[in-house]
N, C-alpha and C positions, 0 to 999 in steps of 0.2 A: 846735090841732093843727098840725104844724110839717106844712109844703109842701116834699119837695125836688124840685127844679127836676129836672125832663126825666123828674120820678119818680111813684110812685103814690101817691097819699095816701094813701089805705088800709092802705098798707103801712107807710109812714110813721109812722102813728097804730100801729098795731101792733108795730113796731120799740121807738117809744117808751115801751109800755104795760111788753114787755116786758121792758125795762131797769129799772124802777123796780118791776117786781112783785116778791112774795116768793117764795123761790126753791120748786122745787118738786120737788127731786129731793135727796139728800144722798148724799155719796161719802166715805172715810176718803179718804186721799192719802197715799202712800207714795213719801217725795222718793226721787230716783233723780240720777244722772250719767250715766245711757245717755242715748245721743240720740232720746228717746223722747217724745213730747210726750203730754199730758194725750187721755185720746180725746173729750175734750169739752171745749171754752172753759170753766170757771166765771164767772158772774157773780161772786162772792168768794168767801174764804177765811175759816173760822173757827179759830183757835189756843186748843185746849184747856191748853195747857199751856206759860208764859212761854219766850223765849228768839229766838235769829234765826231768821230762816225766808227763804234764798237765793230767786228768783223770778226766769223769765223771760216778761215779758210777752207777752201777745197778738203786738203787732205789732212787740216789739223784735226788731233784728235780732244775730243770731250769737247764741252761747248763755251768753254770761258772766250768770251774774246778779248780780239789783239786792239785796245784804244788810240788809233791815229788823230792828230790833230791834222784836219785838211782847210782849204781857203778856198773861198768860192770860185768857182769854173776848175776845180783839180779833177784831171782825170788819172784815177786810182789803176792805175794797171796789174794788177790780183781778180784771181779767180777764187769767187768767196762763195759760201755754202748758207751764208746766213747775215744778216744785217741785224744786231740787236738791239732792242730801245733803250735797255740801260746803259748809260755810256755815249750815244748819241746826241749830239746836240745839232749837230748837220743838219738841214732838210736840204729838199730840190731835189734827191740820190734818184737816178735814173741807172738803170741794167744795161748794159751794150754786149748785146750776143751776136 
């Protein structure tokens, strides 16, 4: 169990559990260019259907995203803030929280 420092272990242990657990909720995701972020961090993203898929991460800063080329059934393992339609050509994208 990882200790951090000035922190609770408990929590710690917890934190950890639930970063590698299976996810437990599913969402479609409908990429956008508002400045509107996800109402929920995903743990990743599943791509139904090949093609790029735009992404602005969790803690990246400003809102350009990062253009991945994915293949259908890839599960994206990133925590993204945002799914944008320019630069998408993906569909299927579903949310795993």
């Amino acid at each position: 169990m990882a200790v951090v420092p000035g922190g609770d272990a408990h929590a710690a242990a917890v934190n950890q559990i639930a970063a590698t657990a299976p996810a437990t909720r599913l969402a479609a995701v409908t990429p956008s260019d508002s400045n509107v972020d996800l109402t929920d961090i995903p743990r990743a993203l599943f791509v139904g259907v090949a093609g790029n898929i735009a992404l602005v991460g969790r803690d990246d800063t400003g809102n350009t995203g990062t253009v991945l080329a994915v293949t259908a059934g890839q599960l994206i393992p990133v925590m993204v803030r945002r799914v944008l339609a320019t630069g998408t050509t993906a569909t299927g994208i579903v949310a795993l929280y």
